[in-house]
Structures are given as structure tokens and as C-alpha cells.
C-alpha positions in Angstrom: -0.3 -22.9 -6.2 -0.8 -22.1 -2.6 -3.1 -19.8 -1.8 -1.0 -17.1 0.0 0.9 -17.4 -3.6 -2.2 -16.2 -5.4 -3.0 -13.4 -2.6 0.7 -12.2 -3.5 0.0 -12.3 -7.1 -3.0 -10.0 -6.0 -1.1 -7.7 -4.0 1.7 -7.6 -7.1 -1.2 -6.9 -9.8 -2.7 -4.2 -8.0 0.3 -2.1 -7.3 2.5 -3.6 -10.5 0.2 -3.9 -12.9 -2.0 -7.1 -15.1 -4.8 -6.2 -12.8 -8.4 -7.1 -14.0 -9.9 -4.1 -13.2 -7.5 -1.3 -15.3 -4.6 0.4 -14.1 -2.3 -0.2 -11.0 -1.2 1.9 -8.8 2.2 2.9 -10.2 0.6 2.5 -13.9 -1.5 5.4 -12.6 1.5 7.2 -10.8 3.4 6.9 -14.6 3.9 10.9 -15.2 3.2 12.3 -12.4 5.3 14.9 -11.4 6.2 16.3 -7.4 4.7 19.5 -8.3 1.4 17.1 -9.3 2.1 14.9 -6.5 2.2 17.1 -3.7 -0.8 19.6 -5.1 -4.0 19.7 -3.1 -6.5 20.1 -6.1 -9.3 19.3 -3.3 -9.6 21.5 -0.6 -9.1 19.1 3.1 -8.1 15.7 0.8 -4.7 14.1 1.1 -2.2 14.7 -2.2 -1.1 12.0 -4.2 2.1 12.2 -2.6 0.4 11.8 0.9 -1.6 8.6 -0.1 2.1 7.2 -1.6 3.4 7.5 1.9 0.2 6.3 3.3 0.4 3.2 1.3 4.1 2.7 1.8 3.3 2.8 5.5 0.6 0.1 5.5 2.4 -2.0 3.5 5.1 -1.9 6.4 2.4 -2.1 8.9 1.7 -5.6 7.6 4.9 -6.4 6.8 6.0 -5.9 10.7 2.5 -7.6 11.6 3.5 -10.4 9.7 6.7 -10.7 11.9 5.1 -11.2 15.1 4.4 -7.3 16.3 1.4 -5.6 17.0 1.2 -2.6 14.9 -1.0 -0.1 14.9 -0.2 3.4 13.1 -0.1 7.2 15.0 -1.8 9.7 12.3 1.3 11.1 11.8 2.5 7.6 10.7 -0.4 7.2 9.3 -0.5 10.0 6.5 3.1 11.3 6.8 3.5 14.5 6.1 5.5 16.1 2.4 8.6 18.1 4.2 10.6 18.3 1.2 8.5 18.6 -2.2 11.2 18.5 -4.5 11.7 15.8 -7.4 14.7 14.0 -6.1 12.5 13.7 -2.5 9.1 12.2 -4.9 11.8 9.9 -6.6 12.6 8.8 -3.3 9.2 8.4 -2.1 8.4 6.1 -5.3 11.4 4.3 -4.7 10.4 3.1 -1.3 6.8 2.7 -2.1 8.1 0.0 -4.6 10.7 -1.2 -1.9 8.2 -1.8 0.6 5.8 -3.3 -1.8 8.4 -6.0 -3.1 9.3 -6.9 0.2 5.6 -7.6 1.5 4.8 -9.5 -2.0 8.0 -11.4 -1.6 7.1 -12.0 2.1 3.2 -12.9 1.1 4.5 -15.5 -1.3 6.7 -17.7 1.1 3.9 -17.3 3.8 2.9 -20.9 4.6 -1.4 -21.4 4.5 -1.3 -22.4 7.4 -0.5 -19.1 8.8 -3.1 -17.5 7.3 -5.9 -18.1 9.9 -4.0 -17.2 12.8 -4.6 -14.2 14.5 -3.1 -11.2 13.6 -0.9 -9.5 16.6 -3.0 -6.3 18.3 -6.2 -7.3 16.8 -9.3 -8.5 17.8 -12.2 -10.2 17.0 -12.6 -14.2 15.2 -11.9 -12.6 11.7 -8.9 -10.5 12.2 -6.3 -13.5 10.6 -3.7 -12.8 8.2 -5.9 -14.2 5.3 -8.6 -11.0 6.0 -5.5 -8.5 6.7 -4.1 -9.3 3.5 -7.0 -9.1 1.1 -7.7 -6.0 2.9 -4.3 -4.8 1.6 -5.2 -5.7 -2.0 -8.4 -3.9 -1.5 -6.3 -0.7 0.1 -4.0 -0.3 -2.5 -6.9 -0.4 -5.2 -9.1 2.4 -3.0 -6.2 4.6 -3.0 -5.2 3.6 -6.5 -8.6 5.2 -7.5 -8.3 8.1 -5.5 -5.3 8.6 -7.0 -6.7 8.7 -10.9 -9.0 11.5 -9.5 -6.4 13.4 -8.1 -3.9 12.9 -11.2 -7.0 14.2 -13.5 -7.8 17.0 -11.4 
């Protein structure tokens, strides 16, 4: 197995589910509701809904960075903001969540290894390859997969 294979099968655990550590991401979105999503139970902290988007965007990010273009996110892109808080819009946001997830596991998975220690587009510094950038995904979607537990308990 190559190893951008296994750092898929890491990105695919932590959102999907079969992860070591307990829940996934969309095990832990199982339930949740728009009303729940888009509440602010903690005064000045992002909603759930808001750290979907957020997630669905940096999953994106990497995807494009993965094509060649340096990326780097406004803070509108980077948290977009909840216009329409109805159930069919959450439905929607969960669906491209999951979209934009397959597609960078899909693209992970047929990377070749030898791409992984080249440099990532718009970044700098020796350790800014494609095999730090996409543990750091792994490790994002798990951060925010916590904060997200919080928020859904809240």
C-alpha cells in the first residue's frame, strides 16, 4: 500500500468513520438538526453549521492546492457565513461537505509518493510539502470534529 493510500484511508476514517479515536465527523453530525446546526450555544464561537462550511472549504483548499494553485482562503471563505438556515439549505451543506470530502480522498488515493515532498504552491518554508498539508487535513477535520461534539452537547 502506498503511503498517500494510507493518508486517504486517514482522511476517509476521520470524516467517514472506523477511526481509532471514536466518532467521525459526520458520525457526530448524525441528528443534528439546522435549528442545532446553526445555534450559537457559545457566545463569539462558530456554529456547527459554520465549522461544516469551514471544513468543506479546506478540503477544497487542498483539493485546488493539489492541482497546481496557490490557495490561500479570505475570512469570508474561510468561515462562510449561514444566509439561509433552513433544513433543505443544512441538507445541502452536508451534501457538499461529503462531496468535497470524496473527491479529496479519491484524489489523496491516486496521488503518486512521489509527490508528496514537493512543495506545496503559495507556501513557504522546507516543510510545507503535500505529505505535512495532508496530515494537517486529517488533524483539521478531527479538531473540528471535537469542537463539534461540544457544540452538539451544548
Amino acid at each position: 500500500m502506498s503511503e498517500a493510500v494510507r493518508i486517504a484511508d486517514q482522511l476517509r476514517r476521520a470524516f467517514d468513520g472506523d477511526a481509532w479515536h471514536g466518532d467521525s465527523v459526520l458520525q457526530i453530525l448524525e441528528g443534528v438538526t439546522a435549528a442545532r446546526a446553526a445555534a450559537r450555544p457559545i457566545k463569539h464561537a462558530h456554529s456547527i453549521w459554520e465549522l461544516v462550511l469551514h471544513i468543506a472549504a479546506w478540503d477544497g483548499a487542498v483539493l485546488r492546492r493539489m492541482g497546481g494553485v496557490a490557495v490561500s482562503l479570505s475570512a469570508k471563505k474561510n468561515f462562510p457565513p449561514v444566509k439561509d438556515a433552513s433544513e433543505a439549505a443544512w441538507r445541502k451543506a452536508l451534501a457538499e461537505v461529503r462531496r468535497v470530502h470524496e473527491e479529496l480522498v479519491a484524489a489523496v488515493a491516486v496521488l503518486p509518493d512521489s509527490r508528496l515532498y514537493e512543495m506545496v504552491p503559495g507556501k513557504q518554508g522546507a516543510h510545507y510539502n503535500f505529505y505535512y498539508m495532508l496530515h494537517g487535513v486529517v488533524q483539521h477535520e478531527l479538531y473540528h470534529a471535537g469542537q463539534i461534539a461540544l457544540l452538539k452537547k451544548m
